[in-house]
KEDREN-412029 format. One record per residue: residue number from 0; y, z, x of N, C-alpha, C in turn. Coordinates in steps of 0.001 Angstrom, whole numbers, plus 500000, padded with zeros to 6 digits. Example, Ala and Ser with C-alpha at 12.3 -4.5 7.8 and 13.67 -1.06 7.14 Angstrom:
BEGIN
volo	ny	nz	nx	cay	caz	cax	cy	cz	cx
0	494310	507800	513190	495500	507800	512300	496700	507800	513200
1	497750	507080	512850	498940	507140	513670	500030	507870	512900
This chain:
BEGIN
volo	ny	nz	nx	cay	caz	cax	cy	cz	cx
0	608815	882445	525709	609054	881566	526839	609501	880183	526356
1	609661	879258	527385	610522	877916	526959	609541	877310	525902
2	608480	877169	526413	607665	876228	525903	606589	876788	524762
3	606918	878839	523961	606291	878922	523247	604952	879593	523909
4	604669	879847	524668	603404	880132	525407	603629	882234	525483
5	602416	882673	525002	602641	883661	524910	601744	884531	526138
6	600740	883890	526318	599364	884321	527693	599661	883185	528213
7	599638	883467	530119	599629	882250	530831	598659	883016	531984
8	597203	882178	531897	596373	882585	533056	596571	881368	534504
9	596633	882068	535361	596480	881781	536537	595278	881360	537615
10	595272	880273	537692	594109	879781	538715	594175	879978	540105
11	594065	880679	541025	594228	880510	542650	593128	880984	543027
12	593066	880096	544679	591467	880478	545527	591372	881944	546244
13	590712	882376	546822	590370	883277	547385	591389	883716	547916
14	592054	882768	548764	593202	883393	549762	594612	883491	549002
15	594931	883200	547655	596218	883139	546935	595989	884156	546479
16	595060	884721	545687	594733	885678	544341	594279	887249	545069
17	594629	887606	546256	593951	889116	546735	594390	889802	545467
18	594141	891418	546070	594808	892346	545122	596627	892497	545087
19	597178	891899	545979	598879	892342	545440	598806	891416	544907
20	598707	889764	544663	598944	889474	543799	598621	888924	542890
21	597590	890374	542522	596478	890296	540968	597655	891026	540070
22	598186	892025	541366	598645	893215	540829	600063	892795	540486
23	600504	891846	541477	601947	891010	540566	602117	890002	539713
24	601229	889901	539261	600838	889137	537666	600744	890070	536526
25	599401	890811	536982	600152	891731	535845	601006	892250	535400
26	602100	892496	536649	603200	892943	536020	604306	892189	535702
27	603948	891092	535596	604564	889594	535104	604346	889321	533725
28	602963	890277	533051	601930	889650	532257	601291	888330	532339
29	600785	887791	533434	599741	887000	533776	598871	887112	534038
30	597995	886135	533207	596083	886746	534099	595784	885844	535188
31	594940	886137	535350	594492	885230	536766	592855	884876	536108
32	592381	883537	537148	590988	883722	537507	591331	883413	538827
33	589899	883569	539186	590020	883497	541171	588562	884026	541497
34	588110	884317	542904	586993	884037	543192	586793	885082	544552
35	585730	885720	544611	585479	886764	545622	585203	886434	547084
36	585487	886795	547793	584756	886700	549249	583740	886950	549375
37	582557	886452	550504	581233	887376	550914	581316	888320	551040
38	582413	888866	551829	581968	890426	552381	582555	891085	550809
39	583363	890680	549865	583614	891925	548617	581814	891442	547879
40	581664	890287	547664	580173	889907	546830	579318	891227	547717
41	578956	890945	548785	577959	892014	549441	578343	893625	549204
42	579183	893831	549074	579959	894745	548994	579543	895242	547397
43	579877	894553	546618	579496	895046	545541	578173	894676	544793
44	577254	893835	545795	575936	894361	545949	575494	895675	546323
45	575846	895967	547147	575685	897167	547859	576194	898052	546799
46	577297	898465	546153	577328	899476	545380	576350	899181	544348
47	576023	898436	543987	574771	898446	543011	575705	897609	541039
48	577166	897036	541479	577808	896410	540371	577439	895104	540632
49	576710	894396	540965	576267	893387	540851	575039	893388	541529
50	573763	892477	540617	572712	892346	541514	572308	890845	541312
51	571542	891173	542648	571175	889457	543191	570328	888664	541873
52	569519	889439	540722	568713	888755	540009	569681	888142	539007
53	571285	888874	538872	571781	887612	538114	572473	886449	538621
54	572203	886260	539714	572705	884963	540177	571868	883530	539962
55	572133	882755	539431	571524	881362	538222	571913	880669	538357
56	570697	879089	538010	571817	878009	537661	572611	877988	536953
57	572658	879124	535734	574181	878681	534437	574531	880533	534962
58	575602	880312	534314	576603	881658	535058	576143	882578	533986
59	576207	884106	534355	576296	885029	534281	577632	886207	534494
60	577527	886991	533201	578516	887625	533537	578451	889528	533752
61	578912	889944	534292	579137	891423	534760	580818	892058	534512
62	580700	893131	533677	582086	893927	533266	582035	894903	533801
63	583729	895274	534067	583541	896251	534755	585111	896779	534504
64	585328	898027	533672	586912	897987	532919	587231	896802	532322
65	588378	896202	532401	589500	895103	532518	588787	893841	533139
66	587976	894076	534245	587689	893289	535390	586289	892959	535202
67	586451	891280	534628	584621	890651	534666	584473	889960	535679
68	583094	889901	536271	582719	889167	536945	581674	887886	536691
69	582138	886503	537127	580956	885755	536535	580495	884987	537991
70	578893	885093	537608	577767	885039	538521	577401	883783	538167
71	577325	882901	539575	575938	881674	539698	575653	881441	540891
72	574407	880607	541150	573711	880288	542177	573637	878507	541794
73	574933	877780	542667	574415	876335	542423	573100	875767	543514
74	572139	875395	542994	570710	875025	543723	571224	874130	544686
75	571694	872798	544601	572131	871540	545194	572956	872454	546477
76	573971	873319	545870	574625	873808	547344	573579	874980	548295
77	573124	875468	547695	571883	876380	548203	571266	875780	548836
78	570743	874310	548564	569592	873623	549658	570488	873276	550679
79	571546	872609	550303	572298	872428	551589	572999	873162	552632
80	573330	874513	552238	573556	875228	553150	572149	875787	553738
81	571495	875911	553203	569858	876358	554369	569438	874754	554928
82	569744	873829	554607	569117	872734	555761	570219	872595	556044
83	571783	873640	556418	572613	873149	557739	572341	873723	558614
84	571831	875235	557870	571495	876320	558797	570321	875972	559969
85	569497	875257	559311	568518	875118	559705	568168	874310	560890
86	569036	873029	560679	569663	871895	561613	570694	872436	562824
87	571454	873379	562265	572029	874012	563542	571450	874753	564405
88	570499	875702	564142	569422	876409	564988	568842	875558	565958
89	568027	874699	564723	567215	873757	565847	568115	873387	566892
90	568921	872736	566498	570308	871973	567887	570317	873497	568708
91	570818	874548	568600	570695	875571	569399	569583	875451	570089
92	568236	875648	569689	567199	875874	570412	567113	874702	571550
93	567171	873623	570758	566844	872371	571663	567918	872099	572722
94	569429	872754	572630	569699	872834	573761	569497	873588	574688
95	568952	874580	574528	569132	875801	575361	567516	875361	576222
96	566361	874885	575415	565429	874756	576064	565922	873369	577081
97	566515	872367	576363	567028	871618	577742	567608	872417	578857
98	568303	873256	578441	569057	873522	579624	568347	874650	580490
99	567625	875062	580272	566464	875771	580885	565578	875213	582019
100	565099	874051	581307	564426	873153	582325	565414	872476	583064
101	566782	872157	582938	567320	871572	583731	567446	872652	585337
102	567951	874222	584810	568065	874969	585456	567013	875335	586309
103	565599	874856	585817	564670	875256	586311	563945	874224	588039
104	564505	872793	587473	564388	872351	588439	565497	871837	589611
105	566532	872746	589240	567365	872076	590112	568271	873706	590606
106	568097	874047	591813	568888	875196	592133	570130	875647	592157
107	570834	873907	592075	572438	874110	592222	572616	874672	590492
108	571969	874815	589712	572691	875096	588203	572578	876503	588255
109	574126	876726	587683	574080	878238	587174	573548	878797	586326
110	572578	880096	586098	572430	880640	584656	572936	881082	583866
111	574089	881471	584263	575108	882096	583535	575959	881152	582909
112	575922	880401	583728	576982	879283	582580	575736	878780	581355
113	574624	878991	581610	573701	878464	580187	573749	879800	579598
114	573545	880934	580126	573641	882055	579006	575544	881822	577979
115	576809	881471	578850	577936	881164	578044	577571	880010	577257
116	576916	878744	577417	576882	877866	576776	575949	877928	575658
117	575161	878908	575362	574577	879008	574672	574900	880185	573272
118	575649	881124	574195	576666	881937	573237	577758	881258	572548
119	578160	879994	573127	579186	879746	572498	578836	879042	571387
120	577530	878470	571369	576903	877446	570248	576238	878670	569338
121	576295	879667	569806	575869	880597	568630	577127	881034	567820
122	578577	881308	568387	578940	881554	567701	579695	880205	567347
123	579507	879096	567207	580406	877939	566510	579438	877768	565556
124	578433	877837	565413	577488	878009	564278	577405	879362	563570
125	578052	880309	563841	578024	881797	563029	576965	881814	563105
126	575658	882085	563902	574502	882267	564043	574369	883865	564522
127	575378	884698	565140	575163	885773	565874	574519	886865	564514
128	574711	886766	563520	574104	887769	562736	572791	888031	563130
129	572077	886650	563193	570859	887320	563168	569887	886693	564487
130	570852	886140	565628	570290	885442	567076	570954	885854	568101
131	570435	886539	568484	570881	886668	570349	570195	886117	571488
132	571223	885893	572421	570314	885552	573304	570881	886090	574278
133	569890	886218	575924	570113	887138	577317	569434	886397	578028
134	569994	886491	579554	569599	885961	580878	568009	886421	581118
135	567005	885699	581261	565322	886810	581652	565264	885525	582694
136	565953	886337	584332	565820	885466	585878	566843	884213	585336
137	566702	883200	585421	567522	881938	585500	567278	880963	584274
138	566308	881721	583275	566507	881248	581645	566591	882050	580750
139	567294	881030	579722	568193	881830	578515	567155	882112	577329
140	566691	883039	576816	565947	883768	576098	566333	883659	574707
141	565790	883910	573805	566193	883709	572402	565409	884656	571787
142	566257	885496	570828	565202	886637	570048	566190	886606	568566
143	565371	886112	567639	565707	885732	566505	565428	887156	565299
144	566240	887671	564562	565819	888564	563871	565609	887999	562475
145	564432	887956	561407	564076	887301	560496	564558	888017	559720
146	564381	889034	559279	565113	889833	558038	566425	890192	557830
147	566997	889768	559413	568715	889060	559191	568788	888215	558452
148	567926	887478	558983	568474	885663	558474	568337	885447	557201
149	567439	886536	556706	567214	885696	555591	568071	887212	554496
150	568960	887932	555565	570021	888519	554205	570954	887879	554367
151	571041	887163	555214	572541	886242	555251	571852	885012	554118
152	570929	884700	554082	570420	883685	553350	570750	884139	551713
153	570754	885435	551218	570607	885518	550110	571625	884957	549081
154	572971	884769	549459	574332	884184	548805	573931	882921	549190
155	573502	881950	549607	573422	880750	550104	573721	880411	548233
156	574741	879299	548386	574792	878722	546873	575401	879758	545937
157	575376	881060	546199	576036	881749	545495	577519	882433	545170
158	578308	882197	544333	579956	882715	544199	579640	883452	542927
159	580758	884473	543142	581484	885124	542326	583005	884790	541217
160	582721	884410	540250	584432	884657	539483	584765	885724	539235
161	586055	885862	539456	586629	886969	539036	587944	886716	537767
162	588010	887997	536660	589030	887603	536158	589321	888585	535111
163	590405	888479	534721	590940	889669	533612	591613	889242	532364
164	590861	887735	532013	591034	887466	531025	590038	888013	530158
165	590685	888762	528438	589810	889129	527546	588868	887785	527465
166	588188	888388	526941	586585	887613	526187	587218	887005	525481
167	587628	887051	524420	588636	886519	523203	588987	885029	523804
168	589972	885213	524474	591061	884256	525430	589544	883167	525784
169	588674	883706	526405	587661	882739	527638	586589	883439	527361
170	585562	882681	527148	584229	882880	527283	583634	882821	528762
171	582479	883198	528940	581884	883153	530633	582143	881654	531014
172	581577	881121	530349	581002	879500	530559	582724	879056	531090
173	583625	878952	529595	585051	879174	529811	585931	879103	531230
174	585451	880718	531810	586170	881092	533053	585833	880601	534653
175	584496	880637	534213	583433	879947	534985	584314	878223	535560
176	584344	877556	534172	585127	876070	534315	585913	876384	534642
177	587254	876903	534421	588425	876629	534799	588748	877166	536392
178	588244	877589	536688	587853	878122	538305	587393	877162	539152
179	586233	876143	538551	585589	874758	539377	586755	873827	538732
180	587572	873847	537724	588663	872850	537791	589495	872794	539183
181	589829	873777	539733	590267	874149	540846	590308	873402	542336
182	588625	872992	542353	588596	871700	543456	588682	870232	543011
183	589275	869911	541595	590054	868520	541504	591076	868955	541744
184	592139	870111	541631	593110	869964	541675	593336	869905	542986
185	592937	870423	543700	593030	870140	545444	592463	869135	545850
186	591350	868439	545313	591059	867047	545719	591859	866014	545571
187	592524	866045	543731	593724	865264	543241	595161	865625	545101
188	595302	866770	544900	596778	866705	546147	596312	866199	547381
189	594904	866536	547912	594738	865417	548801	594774	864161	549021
190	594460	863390	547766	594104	862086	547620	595789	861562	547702
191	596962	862532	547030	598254	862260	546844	598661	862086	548451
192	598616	863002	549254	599152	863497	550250	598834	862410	551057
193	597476	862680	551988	597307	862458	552724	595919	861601	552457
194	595460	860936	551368	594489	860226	551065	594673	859270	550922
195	593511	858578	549674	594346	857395	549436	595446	856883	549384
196	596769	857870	548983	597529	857298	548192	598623	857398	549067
197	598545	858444	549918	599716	858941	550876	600836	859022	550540
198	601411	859730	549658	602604	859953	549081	603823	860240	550046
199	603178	860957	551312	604076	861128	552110	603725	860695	553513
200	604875	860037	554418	606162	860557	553897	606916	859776	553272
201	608352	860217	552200	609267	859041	551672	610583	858960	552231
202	610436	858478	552577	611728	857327	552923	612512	856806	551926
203	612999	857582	551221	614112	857677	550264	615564	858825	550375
204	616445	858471	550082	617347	858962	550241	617876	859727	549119
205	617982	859127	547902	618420	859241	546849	617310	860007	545909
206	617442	861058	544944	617030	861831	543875	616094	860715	543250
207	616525	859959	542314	616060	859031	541402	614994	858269	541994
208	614931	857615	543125	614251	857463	543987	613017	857806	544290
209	613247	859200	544554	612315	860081	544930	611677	860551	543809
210	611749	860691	542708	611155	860966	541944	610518	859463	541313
211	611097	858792	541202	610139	857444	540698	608821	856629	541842
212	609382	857064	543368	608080	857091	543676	606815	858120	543692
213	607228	859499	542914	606367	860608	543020	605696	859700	541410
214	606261	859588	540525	605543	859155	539812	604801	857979	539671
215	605115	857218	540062	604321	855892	540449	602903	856508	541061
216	603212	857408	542415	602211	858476	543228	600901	858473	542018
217	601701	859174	541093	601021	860161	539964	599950	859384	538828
218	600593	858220	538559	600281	856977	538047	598447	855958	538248
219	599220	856260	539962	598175	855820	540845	596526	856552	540457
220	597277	857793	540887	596189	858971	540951	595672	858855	539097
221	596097	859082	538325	595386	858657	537017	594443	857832	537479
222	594924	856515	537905	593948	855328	537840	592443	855481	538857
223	592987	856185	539849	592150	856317	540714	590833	857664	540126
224	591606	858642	539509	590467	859221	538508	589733	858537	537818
225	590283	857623	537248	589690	856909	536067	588310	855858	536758
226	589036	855085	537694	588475	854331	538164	586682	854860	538918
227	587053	856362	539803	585942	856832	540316	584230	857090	539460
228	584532	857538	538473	583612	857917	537838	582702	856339	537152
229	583791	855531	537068	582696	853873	536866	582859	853413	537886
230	582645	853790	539108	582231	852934	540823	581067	854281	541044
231	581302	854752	540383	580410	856077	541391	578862	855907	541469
232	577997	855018	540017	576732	854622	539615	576263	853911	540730
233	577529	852725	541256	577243	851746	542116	577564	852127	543576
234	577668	853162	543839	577292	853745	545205	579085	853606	546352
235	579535	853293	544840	581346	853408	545626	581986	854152	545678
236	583115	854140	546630	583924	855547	546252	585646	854263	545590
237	586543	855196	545689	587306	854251	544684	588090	853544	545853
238	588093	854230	547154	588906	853136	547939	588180	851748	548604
239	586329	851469	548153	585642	850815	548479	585894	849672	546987
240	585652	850936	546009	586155	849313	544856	587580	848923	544808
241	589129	849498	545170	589770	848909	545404	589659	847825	546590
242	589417	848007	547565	589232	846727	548685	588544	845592	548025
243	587232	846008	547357	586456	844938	546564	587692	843832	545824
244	588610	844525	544952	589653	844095	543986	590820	843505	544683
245	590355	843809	545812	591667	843497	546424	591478	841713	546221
246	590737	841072	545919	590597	839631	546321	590006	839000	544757
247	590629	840211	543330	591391	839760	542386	592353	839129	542596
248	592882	837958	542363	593992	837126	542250	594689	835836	541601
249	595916	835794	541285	596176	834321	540646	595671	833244	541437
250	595572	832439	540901	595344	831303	541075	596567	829999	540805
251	596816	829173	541920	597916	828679	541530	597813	827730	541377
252	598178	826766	539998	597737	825796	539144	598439	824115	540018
253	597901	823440	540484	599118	822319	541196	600084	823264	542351
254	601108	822558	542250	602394	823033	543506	602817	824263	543606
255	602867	825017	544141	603812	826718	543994	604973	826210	543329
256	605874	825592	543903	607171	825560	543323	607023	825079	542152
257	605896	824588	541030	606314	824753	539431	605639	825793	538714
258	605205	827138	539831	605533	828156	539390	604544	828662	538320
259	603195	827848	538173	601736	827820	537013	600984	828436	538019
260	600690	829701	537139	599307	830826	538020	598823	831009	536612
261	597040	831331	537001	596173	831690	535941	595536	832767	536895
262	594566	834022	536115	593288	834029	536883	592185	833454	536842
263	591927	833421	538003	590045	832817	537799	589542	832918	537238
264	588242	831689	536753	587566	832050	535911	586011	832699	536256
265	586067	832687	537801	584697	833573	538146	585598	834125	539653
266	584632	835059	539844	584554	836012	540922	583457	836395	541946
267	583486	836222	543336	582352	836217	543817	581497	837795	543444
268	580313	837769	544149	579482	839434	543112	580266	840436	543484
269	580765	840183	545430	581684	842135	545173	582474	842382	543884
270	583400	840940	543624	584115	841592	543190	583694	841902	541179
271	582782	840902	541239	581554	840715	539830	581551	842301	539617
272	580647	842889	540685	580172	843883	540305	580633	845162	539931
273	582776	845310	540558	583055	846129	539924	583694	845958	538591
274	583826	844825	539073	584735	844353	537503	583857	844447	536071
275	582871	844396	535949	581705	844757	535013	581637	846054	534448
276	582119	847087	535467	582225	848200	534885	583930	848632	534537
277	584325	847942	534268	585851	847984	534145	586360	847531	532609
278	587541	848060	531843	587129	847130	530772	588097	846068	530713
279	587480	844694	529558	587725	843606	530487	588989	843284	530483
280	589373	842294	530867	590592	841540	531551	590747	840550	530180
281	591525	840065	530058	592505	839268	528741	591927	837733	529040
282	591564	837349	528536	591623	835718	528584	592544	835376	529846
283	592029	834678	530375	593079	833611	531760	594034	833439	530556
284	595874	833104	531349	596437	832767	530500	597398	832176	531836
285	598208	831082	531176	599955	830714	532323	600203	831249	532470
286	601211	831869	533308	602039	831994	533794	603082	831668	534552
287	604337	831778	533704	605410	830638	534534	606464	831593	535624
288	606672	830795	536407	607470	831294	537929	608523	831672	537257
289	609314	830384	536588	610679	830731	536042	611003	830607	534497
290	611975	831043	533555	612235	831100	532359	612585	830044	531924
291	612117	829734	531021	612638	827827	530042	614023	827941	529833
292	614523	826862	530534	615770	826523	530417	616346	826277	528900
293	615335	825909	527973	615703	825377	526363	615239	826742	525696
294	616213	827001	525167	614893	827972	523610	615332	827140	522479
295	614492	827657	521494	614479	827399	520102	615555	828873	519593
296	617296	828449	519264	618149	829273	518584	617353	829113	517083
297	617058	828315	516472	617170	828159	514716	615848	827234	515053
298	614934	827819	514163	613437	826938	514281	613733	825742	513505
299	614445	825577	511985	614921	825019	511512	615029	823594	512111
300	616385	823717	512524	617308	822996	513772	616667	822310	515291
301	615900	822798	515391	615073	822750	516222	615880	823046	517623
302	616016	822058	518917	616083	822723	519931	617598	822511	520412
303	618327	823922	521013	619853	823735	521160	619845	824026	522552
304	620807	822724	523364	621038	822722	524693	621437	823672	524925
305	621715	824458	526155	622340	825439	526777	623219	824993	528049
């Protein structure tokens, strides 16, 4: 190939990487990594090629032909998907018991519109696996099945990798990473797009153009990587310490028109505090508006009119 490359593995999410085109890579000779759905994970619970005890905080792996699978359970996302779950129920319950008593004391309310309104909050919460509810006279009933809930509970925090790179090529740990590289790279095109940086749309006409503001774009986004990870201690995100910076500035020495800017020599604390984690800034120095009319041609000689 152009560039010398003899294996080229492939990163895509769930919805890029199905089976046609696992199956048109290979016949490209490309590998892929990529990542399973619930219903294939359950699925191959159920056949008995993967089981729930290897799912972990550090990954695990499962072979199977050509085709490994690597296993984890992140804790941090596990708690948080059972206290959304958990928070959404309640909101279910607590409306439905409002709306019960509302129905209860007032004759003009329909029950049926609380039995729809209450179906519909079951299913905008994907709750129907393991909650139903039915009309009993003019209130809405709730019958919760526990040993649903808690098999839908069992993936909570848990994914699958998938991939058909040899061992050789990638270790678990390996395939594992380059798979979670996956949500910078979609975080990075957001931040381009439609984030911070808004790349689009351009308003350029011309080729050259257009490509020197994609890179500038690109430029940005470096900095803004760079920048996140020393604001992040101090509870910022990077478009909170840019605003902070925003009120970095020259300073203009006497008159504008002779054209003498320095920077400051202090900064109030916003902007103290990001600048501290930054590395530092150059000595204040002049800066002139316009170019010296005299140079020195011959140091010698000293100075020749122009």
């Amino acid at each position: 190939m152009r560039f010398g490359t003899e294996e080229i593995a492939v990163v895509g999410d769930r919805g890029m990487t199905k089976a046609l085109g696992q199956a048109a890579l290979g016949e490209a000779n490309f590998r892929y990594v990529t990542a399973l759905t619930d219903p294939q994970v359950r699925k191959l619970l159920q056949a008995g090629v993967l089981q729930l005890g290897l799912f972990d905080d550090q990954p695990a792996e499962v072979s199977v032909g050509h085709r490994r699978y690597v296993l984890r359970c992140h804790p941090q996302t596990q708690a948080r998907a059972r206290a959304r779950r958990a928070d959404q129920w309640t909101e279910v319950r607590d409306w439905i018991a409002a709306r019960n008593a509302k129905v209860a004391q007032s004759a003009k309310c329909d029950p049926q519109s609380s039995l729809l309104g209450a179906q519909a909050r079951v299913a905008k919460y994907r709750l129907g696996g393991w909650v139903s509810v039915r009309l009993e006279g003019r209130a809405v009933v709730v019958t919760e099945d526990p040993a649903a809930r808690e098999k839908e509970a069992q993936l909570d925090g848990c994914y699958v990798v998938t991939s058909d790179l040899p061992v050789a090529a990638a270790d678990t740990q390996a395939v594992h990473d380059r798979y979670l590289d996956l949500t910078r790279v979609e975080r990075d095109f957001r931040t381009l797009k439609t984030g911070l940086l808004a790349i689009r749309p351009v308003f350029l006409r011309k080729a050259d153009r257009t490509r020197g503001h994609a890179l500038v774009s690109l430029l940005a986004l470096k900095l803004a990587r760079a920048l996140a990870p020393r604001v992040a201690p101090l509870g910022l995100t990077v478009a909170d310490a840019v605003e902070r910076l925003e009120g970095v500035r020259l300073v203009c020495l006497g008159e504008a028109a002779l054209g003498l800017w320095r920077l400051a020599a202090s900064y109030a604390a916003a902007q103290t505090e990001v600048l501290d984690v930054l590395p530092k800034l150059a000595a204040p120095v002049l800066s002139l508006g316009k170019a010296n009319k005299r140079r020195l041609t011959n140091r010698r000689q000293g100075l020749s009119s122009q």
